[in-house]
C-alpha positions as CSV (number, residue, x, y, z in Angstrom):
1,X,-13.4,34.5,13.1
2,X,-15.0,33.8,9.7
3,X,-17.7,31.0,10.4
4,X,-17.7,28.8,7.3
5,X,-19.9,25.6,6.2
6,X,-18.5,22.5,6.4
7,X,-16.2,22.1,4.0
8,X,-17.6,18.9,1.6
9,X,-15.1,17.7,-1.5
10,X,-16.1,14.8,-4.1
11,X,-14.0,11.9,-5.3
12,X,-14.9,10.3,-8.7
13,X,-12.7,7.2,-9.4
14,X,-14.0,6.5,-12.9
15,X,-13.4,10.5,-14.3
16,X,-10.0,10.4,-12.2
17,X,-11.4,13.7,-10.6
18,X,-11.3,15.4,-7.2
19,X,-13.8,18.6,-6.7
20,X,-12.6,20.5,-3.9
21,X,-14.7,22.7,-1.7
22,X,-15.1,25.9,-3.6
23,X,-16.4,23.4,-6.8
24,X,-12.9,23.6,-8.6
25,X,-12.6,20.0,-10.5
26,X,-9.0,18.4,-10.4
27,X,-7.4,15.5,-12.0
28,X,-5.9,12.9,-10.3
29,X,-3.1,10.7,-11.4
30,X,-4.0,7.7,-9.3
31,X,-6.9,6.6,-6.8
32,X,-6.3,3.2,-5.3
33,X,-9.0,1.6,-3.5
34,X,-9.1,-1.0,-0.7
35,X,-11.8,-2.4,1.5
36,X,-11.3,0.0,4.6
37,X,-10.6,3.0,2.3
38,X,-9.3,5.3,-0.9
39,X,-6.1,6.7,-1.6
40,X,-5.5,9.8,-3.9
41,X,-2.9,11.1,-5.4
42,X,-2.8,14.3,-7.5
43,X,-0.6,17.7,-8.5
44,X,-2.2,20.5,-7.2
45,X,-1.1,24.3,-8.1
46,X,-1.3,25.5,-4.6
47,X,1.4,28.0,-3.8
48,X,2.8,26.6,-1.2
49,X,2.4,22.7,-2.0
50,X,2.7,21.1,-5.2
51,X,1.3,17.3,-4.7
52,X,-1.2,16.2,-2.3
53,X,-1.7,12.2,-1.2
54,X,-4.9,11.2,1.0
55,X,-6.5,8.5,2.3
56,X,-10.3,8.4,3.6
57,X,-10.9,5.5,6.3
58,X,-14.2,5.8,6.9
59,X,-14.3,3.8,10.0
60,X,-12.1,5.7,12.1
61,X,-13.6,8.9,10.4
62,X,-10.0,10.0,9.2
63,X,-8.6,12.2,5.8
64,X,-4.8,11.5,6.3
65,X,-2.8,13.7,4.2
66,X,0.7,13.8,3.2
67,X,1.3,17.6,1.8
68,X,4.9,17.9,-0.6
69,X,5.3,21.5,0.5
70,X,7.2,23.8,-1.7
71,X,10.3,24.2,-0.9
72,X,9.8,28.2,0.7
73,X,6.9,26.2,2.4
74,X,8.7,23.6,4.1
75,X,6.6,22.1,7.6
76,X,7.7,20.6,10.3
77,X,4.5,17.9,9.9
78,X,4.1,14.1,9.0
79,X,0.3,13.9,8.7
80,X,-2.1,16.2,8.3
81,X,-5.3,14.5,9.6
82,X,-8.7,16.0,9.0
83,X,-11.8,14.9,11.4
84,X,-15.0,14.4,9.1
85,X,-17.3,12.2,7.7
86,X,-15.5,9.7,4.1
87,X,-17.2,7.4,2.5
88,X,-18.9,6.3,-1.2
89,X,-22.3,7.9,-1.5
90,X,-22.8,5.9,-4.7
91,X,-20.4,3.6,-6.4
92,X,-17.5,4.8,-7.3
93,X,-17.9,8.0,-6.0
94,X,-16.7,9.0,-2.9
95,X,-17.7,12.5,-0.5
96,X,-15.8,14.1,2.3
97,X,-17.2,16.1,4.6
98,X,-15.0,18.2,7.3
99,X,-15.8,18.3,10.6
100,X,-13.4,21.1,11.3
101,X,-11.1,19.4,13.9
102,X,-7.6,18.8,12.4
103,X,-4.4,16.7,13.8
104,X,-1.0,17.3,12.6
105,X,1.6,14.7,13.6
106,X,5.2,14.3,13.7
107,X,6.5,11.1,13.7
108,X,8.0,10.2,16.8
109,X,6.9,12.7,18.8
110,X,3.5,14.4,18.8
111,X,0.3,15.1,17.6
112,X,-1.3,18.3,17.9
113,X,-4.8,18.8,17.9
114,X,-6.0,22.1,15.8
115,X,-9.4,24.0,15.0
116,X,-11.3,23.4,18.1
117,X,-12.2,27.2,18.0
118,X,-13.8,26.4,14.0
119,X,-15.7,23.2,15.6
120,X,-17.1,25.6,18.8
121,X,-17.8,28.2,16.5
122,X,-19.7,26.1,13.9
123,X,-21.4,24.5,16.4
124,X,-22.5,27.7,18.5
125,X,-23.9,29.3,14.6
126,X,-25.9,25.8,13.9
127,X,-23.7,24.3,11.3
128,X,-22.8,21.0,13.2
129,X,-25.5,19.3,15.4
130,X,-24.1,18.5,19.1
131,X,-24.3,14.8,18.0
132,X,-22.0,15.2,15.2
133,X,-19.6,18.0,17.2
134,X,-19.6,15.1,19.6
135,X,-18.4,12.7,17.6
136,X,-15.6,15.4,16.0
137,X,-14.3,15.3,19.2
138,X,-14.6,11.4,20.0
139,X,-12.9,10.8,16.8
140,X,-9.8,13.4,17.5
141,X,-9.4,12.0,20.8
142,X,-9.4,8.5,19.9
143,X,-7.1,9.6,17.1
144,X,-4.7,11.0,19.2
145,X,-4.9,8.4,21.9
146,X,-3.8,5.5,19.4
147,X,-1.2,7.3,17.5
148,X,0.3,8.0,21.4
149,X,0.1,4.8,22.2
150,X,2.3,3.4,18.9
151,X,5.5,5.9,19.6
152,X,3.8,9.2,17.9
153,X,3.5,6.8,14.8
154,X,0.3,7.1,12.2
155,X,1.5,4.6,10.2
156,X,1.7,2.0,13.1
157,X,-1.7,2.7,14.5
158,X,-3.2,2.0,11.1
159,X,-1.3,-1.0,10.5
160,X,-2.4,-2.1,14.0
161,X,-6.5,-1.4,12.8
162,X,-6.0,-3.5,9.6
163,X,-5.4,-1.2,7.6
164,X,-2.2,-0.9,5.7
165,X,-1.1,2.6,4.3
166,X,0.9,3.3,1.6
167,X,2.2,6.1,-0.3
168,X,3.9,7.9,-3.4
């Protein structure tokens, strides 16, 4: 297994621009911004997606994603959740920072928990503290343990914390 960093992106509201991990710089048609998080929505020229929507809620340490997969690319997923670090770091301008664990959920009737060989493996070459690999792991399993208890629903668990979602 190839052992990366973890993976950090940048959200600028003001220049409408997302840098991704390897430093590319992408436009984004709308950020929308609301006390308990940021929503993006941009193209992207992926092959096997063509538009991505996010949201960052910081205080449940959450990047849900909605992915409109190519049609050759179709998935059987509802959310794809990373497990990280979101917030602004100054204002207006907003950092991710992946902690390696990932969710994907299907509505209605699971969620599956991916990566944990990426979090053991960062963890065992020094690139995530225990503290934080802790916390990867609190975060997933609280995660999973909400959307469970509202019916396999992502939506419904966020609603239920106060925090609304919406999308495209």
């Amino acid at each position: 297994m190839d052992v990366h960093r973890p993976k950090v992106e940048y959200f600028d509201i003001a220049e409408l621009t997302n840098t991704d991990p390897k430093g590319f710089v992408r436009e984004v048609e709308r950020y929308h911004l609301e006390p308990w998080g940021l929503y993006m929505a941009r193209t992207a020229d992926h092959p096997q997606f063509h538009y991505l929507e996010s949201w960052l809620l910081p205080s449940v340490n959450l990047r849900a994603s909605v992915f409109h997969f190519n049609p050759a690319h179709m998935r059987n997923q509802d959310y794809y959740i990373d497990i990280g670090e979101f917030g602004e770091v100054e204002p207006g301008k907003w950092r991710s920072v992946d902690h390696y664990l990932d969710l994907v959920v299907r509505r209605g009737h699971e969620t599956e928990l991916l990566d944990v060989d990426e979090l053991l493996a960062a963890h065992t070459a020094g690139l995530l503290d225990a503290p934080t690999a802790e916390k990867a792991v609190a975060t997933a399993t609280a995660a999973i343990a909400g959307i469970a208890a509202h019916g396999y629903d992502f939506q419904a668990w966020t609603a239920s914390l106060d925090m609304p979602l919406t999308w495209l």
